[in-house]
C-alpha atoms as a printed R data frame, in Angstrom:
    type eleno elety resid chain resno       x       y       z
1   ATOM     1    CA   UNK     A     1  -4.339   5.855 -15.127
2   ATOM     2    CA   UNK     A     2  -0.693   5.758 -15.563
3   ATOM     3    CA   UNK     A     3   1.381   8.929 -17.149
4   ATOM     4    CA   UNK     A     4   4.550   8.442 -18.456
5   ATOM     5    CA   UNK     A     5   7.922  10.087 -18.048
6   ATOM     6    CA   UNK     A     6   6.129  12.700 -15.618
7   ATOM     7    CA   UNK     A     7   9.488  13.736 -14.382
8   ATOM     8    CA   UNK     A     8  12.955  14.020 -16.215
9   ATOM     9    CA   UNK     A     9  15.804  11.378 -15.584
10  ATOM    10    CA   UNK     A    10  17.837  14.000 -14.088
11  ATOM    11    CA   UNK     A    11  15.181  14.506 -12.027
12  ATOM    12    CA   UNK     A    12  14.307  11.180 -10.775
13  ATOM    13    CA   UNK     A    13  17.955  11.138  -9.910
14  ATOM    14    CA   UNK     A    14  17.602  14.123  -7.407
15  ATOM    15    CA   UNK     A    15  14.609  13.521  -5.614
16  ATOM    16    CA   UNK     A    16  16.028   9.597  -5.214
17  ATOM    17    CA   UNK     A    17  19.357  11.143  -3.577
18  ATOM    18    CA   UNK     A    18  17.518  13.426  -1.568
19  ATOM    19    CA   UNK     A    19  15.418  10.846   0.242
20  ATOM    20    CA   UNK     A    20  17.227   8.213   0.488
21  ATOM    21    CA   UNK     A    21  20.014  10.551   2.424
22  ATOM    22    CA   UNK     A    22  16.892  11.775   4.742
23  ATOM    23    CA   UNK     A    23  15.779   8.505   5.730
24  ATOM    24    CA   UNK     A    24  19.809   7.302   6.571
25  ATOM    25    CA   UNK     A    25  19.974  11.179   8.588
26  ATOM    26    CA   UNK     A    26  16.448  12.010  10.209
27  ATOM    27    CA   UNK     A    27  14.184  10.500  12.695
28  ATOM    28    CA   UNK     A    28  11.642  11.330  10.618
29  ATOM    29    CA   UNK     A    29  11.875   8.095   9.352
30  ATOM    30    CA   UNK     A    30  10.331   4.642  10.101
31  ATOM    31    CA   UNK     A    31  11.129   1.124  10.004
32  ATOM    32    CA   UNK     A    32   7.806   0.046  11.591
33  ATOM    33    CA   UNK     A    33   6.688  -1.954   8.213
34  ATOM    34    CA   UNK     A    34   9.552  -4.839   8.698
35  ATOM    35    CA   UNK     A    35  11.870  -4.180   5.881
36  ATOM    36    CA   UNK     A    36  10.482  -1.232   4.467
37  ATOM    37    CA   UNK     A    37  11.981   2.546   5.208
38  ATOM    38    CA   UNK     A    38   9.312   5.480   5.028
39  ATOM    39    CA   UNK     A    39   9.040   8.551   5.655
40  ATOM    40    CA   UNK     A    40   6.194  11.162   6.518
41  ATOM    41    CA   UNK     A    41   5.506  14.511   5.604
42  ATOM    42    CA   UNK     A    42   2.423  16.959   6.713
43  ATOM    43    CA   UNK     A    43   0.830  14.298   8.436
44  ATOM    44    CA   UNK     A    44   1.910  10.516   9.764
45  ATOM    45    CA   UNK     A    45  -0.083   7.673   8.176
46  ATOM    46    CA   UNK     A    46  -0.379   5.085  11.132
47  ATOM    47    CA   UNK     A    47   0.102   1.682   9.171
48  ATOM    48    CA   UNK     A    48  -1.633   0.399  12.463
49  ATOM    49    CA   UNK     A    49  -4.229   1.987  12.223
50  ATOM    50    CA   UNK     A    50  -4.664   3.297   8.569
51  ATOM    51    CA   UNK     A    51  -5.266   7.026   9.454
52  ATOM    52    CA   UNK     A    52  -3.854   9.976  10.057
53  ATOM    53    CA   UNK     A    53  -4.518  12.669  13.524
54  ATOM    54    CA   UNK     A    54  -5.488  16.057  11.813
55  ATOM    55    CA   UNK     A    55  -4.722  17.672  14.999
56  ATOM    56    CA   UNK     A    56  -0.982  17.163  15.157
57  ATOM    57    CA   UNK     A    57   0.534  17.978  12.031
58  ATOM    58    CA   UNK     A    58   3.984  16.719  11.687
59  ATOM    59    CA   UNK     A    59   6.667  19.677  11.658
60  ATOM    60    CA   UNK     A    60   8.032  18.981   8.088
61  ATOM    61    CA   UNK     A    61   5.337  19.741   5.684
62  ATOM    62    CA   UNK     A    62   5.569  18.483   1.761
63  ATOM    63    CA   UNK     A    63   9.598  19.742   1.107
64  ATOM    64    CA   UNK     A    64   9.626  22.543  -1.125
65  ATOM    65    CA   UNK     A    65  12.088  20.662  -3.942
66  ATOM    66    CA   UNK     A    66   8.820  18.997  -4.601
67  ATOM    67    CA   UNK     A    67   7.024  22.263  -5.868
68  ATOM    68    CA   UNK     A    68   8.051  22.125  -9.506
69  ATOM    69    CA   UNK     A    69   6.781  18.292  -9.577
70  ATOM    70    CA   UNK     A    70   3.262  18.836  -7.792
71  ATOM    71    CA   UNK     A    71   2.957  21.818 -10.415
72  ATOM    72    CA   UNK     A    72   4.079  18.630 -13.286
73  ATOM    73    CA   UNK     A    73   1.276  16.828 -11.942
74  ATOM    74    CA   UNK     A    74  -1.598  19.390 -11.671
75  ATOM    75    CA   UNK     A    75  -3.131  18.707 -14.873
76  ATOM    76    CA   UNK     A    76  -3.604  15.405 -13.756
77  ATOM    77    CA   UNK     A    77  -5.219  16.051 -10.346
78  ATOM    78    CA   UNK     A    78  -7.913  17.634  -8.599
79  ATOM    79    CA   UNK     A    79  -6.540  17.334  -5.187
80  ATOM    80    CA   UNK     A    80  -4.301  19.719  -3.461
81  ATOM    81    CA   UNK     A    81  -1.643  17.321  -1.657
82  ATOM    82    CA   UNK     A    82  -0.599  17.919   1.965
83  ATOM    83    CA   UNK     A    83   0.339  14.706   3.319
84  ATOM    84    CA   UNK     A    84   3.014  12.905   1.409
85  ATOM    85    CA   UNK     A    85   4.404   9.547   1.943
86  ATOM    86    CA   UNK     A    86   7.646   8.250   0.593
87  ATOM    87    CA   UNK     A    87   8.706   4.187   0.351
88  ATOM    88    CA   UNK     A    88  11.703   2.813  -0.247
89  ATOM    89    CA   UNK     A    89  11.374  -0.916  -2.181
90  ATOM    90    CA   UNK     A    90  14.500  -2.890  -2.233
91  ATOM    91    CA   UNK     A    91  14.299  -5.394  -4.972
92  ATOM    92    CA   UNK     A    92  11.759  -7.922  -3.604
93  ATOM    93    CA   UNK     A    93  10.195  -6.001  -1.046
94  ATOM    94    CA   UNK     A    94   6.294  -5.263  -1.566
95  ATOM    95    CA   UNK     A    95   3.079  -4.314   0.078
96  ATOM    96    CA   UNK     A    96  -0.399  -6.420   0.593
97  ATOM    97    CA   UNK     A    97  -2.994  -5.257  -1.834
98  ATOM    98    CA   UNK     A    98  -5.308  -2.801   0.293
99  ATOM    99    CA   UNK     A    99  -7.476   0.335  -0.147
100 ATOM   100    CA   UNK     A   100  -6.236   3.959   0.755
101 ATOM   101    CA   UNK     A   101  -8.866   4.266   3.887
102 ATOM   102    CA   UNK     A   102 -11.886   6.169   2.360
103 ATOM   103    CA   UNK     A   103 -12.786   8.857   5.174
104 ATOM   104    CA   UNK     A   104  -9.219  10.060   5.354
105 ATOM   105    CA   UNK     A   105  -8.180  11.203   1.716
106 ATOM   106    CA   UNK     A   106  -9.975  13.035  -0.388
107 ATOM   107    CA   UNK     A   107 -10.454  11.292  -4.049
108 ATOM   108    CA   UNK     A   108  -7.275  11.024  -5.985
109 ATOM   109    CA   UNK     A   109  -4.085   8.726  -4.405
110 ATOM   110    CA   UNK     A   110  -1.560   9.780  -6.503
111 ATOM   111    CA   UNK     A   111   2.145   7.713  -6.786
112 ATOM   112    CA   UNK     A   112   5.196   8.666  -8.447
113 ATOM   113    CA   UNK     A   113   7.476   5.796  -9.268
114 ATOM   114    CA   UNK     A   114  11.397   6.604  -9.126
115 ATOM   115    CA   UNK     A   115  14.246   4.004  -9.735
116 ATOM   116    CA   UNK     A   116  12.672   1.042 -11.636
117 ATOM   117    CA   UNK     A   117   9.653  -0.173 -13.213
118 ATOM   118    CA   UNK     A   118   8.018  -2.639 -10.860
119 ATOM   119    CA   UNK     A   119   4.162  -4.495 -11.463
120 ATOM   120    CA   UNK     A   120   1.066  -3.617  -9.165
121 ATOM   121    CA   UNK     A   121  -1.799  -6.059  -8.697
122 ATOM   122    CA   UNK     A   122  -5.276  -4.637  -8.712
123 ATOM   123    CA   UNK     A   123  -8.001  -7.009  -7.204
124 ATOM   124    CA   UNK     A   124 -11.752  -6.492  -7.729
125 ATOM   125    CA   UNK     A   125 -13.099  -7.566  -3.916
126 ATOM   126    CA   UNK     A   126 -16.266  -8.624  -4.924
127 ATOM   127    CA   UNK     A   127 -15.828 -10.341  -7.508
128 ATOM   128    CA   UNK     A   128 -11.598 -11.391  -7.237
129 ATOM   129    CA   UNK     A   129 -10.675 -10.059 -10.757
130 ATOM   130    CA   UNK     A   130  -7.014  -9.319 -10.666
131 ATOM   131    CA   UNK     A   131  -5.110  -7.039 -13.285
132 ATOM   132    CA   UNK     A   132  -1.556  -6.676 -13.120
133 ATOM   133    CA   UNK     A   133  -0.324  -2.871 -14.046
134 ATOM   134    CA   UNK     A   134   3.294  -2.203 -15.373
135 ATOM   135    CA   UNK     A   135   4.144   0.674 -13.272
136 ATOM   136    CA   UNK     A   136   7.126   2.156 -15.269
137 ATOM   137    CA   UNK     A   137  10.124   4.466 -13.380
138 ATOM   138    CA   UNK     A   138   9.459   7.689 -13.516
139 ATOM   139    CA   UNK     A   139   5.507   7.697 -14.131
140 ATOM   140    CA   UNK     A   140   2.468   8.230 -12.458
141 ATOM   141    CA   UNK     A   141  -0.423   6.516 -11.224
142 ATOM   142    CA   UNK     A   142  -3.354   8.303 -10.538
143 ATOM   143    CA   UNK     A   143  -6.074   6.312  -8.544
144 ATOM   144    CA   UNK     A   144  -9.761   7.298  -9.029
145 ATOM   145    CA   UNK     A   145 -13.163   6.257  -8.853
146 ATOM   146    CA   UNK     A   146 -13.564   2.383  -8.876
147 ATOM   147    CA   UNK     A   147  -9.724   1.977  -8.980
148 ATOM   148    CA   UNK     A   148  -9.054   4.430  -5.461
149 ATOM   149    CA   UNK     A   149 -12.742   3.328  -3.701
150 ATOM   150    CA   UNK     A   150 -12.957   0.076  -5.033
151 ATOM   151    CA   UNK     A   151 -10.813  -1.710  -6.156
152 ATOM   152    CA   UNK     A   152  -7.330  -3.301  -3.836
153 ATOM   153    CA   UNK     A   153  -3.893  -2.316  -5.259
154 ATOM   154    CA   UNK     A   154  -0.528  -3.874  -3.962
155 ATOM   155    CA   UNK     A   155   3.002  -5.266  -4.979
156 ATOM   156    CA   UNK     A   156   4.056  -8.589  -4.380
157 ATOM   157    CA   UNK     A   157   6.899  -9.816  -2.689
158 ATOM   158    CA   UNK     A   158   9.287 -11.013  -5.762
159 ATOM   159    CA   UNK     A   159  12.739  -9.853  -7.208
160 ATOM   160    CA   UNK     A   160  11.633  -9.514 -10.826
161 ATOM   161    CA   UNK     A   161   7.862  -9.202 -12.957
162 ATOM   162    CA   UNK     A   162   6.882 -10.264 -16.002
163 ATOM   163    CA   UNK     A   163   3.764  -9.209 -18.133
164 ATOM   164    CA   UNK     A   164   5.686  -9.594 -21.737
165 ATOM   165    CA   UNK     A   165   8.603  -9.208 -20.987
166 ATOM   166    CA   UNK     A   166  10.339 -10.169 -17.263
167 ATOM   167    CA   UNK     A   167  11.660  -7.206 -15.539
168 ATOM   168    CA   UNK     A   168  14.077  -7.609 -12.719
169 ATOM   169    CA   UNK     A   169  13.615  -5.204  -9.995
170 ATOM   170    CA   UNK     A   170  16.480  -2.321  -8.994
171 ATOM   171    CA   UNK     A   171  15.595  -0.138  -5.853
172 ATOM   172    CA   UNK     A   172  12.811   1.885  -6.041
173 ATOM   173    CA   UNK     A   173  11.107   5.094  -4.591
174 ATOM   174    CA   UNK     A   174   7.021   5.773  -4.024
175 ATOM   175    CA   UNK     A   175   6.158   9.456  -3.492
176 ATOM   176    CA   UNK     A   176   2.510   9.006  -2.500
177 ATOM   177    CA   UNK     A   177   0.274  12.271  -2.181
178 ATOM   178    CA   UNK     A   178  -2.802  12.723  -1.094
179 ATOM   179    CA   UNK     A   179  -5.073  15.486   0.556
180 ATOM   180    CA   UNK     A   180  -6.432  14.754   3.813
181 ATOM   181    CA   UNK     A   181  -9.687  15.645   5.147
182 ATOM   182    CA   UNK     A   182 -12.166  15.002   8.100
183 ATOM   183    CA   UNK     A   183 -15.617  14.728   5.805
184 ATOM   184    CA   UNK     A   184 -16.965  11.493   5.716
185 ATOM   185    CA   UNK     A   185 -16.822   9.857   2.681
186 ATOM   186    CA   UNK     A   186 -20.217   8.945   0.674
187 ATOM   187    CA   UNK     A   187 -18.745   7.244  -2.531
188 ATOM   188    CA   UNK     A   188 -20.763   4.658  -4.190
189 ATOM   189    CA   UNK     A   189 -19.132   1.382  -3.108
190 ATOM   190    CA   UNK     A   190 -20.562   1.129   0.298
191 ATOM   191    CA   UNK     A   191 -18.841  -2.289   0.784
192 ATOM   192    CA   UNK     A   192 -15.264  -0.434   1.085
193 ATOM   193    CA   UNK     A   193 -16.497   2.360   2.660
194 ATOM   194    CA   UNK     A   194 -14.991   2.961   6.487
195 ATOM   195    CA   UNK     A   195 -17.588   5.568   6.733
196 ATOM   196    CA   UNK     A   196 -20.518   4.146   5.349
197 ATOM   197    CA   UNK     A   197 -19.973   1.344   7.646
198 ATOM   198    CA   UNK     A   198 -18.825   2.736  10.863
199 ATOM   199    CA   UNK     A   199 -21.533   2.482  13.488
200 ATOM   200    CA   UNK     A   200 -23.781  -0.156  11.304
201 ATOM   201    CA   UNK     A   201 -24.633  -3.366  13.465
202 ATOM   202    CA   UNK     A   202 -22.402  -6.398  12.666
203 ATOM   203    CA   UNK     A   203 -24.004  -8.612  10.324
204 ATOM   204    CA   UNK     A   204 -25.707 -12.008  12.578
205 ATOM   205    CA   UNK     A   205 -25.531 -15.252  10.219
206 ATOM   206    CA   UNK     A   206 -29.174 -16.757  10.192
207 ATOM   207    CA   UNK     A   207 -28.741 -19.597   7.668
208 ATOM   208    CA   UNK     A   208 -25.991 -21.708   6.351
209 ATOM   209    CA   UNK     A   209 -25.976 -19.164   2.937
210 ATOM   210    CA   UNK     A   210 -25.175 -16.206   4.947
211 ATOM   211    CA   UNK     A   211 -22.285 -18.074   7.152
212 ATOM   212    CA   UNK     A   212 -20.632 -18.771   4.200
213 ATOM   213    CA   UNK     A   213 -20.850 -15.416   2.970
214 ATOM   214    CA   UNK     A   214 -19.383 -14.266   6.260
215 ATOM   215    CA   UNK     A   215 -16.477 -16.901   5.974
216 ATOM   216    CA   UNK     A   216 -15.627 -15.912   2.289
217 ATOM   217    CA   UNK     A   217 -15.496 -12.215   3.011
218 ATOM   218    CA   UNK     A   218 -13.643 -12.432   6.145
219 ATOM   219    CA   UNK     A   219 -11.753 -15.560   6.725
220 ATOM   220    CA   UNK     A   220 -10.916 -16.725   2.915
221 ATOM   221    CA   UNK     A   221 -10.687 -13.485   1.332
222 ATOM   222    CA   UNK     A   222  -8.479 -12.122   3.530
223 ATOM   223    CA   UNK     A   223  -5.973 -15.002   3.798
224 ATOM   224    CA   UNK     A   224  -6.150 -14.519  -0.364
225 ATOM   225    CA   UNK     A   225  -5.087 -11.096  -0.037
226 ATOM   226    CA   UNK     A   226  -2.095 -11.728   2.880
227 ATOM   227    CA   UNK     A   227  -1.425 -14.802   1.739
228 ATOM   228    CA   UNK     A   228   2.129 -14.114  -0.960
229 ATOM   229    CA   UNK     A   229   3.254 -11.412   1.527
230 ATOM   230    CA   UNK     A   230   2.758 -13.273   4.602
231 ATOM   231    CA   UNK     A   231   4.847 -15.933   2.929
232 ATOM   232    CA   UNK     A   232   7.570 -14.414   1.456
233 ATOM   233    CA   UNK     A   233   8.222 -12.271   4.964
234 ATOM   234    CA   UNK     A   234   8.107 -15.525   7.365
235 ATOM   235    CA   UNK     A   235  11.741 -16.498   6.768
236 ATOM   236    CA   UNK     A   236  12.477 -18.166   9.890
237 ATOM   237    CA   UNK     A   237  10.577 -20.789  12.688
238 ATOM   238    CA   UNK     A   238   8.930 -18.835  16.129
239 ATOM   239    CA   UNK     A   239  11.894 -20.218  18.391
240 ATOM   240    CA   UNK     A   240   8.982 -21.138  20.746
241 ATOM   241    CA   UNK     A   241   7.493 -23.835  17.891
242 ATOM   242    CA   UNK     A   242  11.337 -25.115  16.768
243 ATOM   243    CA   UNK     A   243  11.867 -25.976  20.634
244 ATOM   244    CA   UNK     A   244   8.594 -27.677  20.793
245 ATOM   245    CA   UNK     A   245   8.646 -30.143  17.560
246 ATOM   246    CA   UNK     A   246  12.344 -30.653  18.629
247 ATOM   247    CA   UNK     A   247  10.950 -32.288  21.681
248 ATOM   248    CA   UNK     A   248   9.086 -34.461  19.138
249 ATOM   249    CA   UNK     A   249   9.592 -38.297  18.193
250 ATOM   250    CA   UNK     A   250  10.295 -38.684  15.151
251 ATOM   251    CA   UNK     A   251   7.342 -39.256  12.190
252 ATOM   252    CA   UNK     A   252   5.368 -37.848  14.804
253 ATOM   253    CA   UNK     A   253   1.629 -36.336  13.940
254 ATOM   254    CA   UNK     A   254   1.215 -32.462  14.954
255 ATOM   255    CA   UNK     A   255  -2.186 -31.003  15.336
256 ATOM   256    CA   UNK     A   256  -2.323 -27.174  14.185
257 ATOM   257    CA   UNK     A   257  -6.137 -26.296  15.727
């Protein structure tokens, strides 16, 4: 669900200021994700990895300027936050649509938009349903049930949106909480499920029906989901290839294989 206006203008306008000056001043800061700028606090979300090490806590827990807005947002949650993520979008910077790794946070992924209203795609895997959600500044999204265990959520790569209207993108700030935990996760969509899957025997193709289930669920579906970002963040030939077709006759026939 999205709630509006969760936080005042004046507000926004703080917390914006305040993390945008930590991520030019601390180390605590990353720039692992190409363009993108985060920062960690509680515990480090490995983007490599899509989990976080319980046993070393990072030494800046949630910042305390934060308390009055986690106490805005308790009526809407039944988490306790203490890992908190913060992204910084310039205009047409996004992230692939993916699911917040099940045996890591505890139900609710909650996001607080600052800076501008941007659009985020929600994909049903199974059955490739997408539903684009206006995200306004200033509100927040609260992911539960099918929509945090289920369902894939991302922002495409893209300088402006439009649902009814077209909204050009300004910079904007995520503040993602969630609660962490080491309890393995028994939700009831197995199919997304890290833990209900981990240790289960990989699935052997017998006939022609199950091969192409096995090529639609890992080879097609997952060049669906990669495939906008993975184009708009290629913006330049592998120096390697240029120097190879420039060796090339003209008109000449390349084999990609």
């Amino acid at each position: 669900k999205i709630v509006e206006d969760i936080v005042t203008p004046a507000m926004e306008e703080e917390l914006m200021t305040l993390f945008l000056k930590e991520i030019e001043e601390t180390t605590n800061s990353t720039n692992d994700l190409k363009k993108r700028a985060t920062l960690h606090y509680g515990y480090r979300f490995d983007y490599s990895t899509n989990l976080v090490n319980l046993s070393e806590p990072l030494d800046q827990p949630i910042p305390e300027i934060l308390e009055p807005v986690l106490a805005l947002l308790e009526p809407c949650i039944s988490i306790v936050p203490d890992q908190l993520t913060v992204n910084v979008y310039q205009p047409g910077q996004g992230i692939p649509k993916h699911v917040d790794t099940h045996s890591v946070f505890k139900r609710e992924i909650i996001s607080l938009s600052l800076g501008s209203d941007v659009v985020m795609d929600f994909k049903q895997p199974l059955t490739g349903e997408l539903r684009p959600v206006l995200v306004p500044a200033r509100s927040l999204t609260v992911m539960s049930g099918e929509s945090r265990y289920l369902w894939h959520h991302g922002i495409a790569c893209r300088k402006s949106d439009g649902l009814d209207d077209v909204t050009v993108r300004g910079l904007r700030v995520s503040l993602t909480f969630r609660e962490c935990t080491d309890e393995s996760c028994k939700c009831r969509f197995p199919s997304q499920c890290d833990s209900q899957n981990y240790g289960k025997p990989l699935f052997e193709p017998v006939t022609a029906q199950d091969a192409a289930y096995l090529e639609q669920q890992y080879v097609t579906q997952v060049y669906e989901e990669i495939a906008e970002h993975f184009s708009h963040t290629r913006h330049s030939p592998w120096p390697g290839v240029t120097s190879f077709i420039n060796t090339l006759p003209a008109h000449a026939i390349v084999a990609d294989v």
